[in-house]
N, C-alpha and C positions, 0 to 999 in steps of 0.2 A: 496276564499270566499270574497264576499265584504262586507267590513267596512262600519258600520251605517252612518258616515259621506259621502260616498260615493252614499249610498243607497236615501239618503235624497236629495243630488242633482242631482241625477239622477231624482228622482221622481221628483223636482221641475223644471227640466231643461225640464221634458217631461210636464210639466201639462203648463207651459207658452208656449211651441214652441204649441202647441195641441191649446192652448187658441188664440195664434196668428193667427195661420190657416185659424180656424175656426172662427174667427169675417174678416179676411179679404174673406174668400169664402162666408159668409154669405150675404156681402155686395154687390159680385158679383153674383152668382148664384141665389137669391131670387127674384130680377126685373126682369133679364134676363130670366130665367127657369119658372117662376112661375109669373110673373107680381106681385110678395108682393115687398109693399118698407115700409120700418120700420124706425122709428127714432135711431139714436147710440144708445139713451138708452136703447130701447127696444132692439137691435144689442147685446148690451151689457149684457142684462140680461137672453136672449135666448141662448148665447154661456156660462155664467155661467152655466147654467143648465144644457147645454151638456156638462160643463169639470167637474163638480159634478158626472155627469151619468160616465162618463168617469172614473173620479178617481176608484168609487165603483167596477166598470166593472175589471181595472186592480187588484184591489187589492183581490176580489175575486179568481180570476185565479191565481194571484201569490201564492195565499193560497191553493189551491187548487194541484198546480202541486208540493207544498212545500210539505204538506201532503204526495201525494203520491209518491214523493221522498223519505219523511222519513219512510214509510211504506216498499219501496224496502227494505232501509240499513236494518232495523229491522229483515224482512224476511231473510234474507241472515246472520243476524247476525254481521253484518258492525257495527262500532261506526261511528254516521255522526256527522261531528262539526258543 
């Protein structure tokens, strides 16, 4: 099982590498692919809102596979820690 301390840097170690990504493909892909060319700021503010979308997105799913994890043990009559 992982430790909440664990749990918290993982989650922050993916939401910056995710945020890096995505502001440097931003930069790339939008002139080239699409002729948009955006200010940093704006760069800046469109990848926040994709690592928001982001965040929600994972965290639903981890709730979601967590649920029916603890749904199996129950079924079966397991204690899950």
């Amino acid at each position: 099982m992982q430790s909440r301390k664990n749990s918290i840097a993982e989650t922050l170690t993916n939401i910056f590498v995710g945020y890096s990504i995505n502001l440097v493909a931003n930069l790339i892909i939008l002139p080239i692919f699409f002729g948009i060319h955006i200010s940093m700021q704006k760069n800046l503010e469109l990848v926040l809102l994709y690592t928001l979308i982001s965040v929600a997105r994972m965290y639903f799913i981890r709730r979601f596979f967590t649920k029916r994890t603890e749904k199996k043990y129950r079924q079966r009559g397991i204690a899950h820690v």
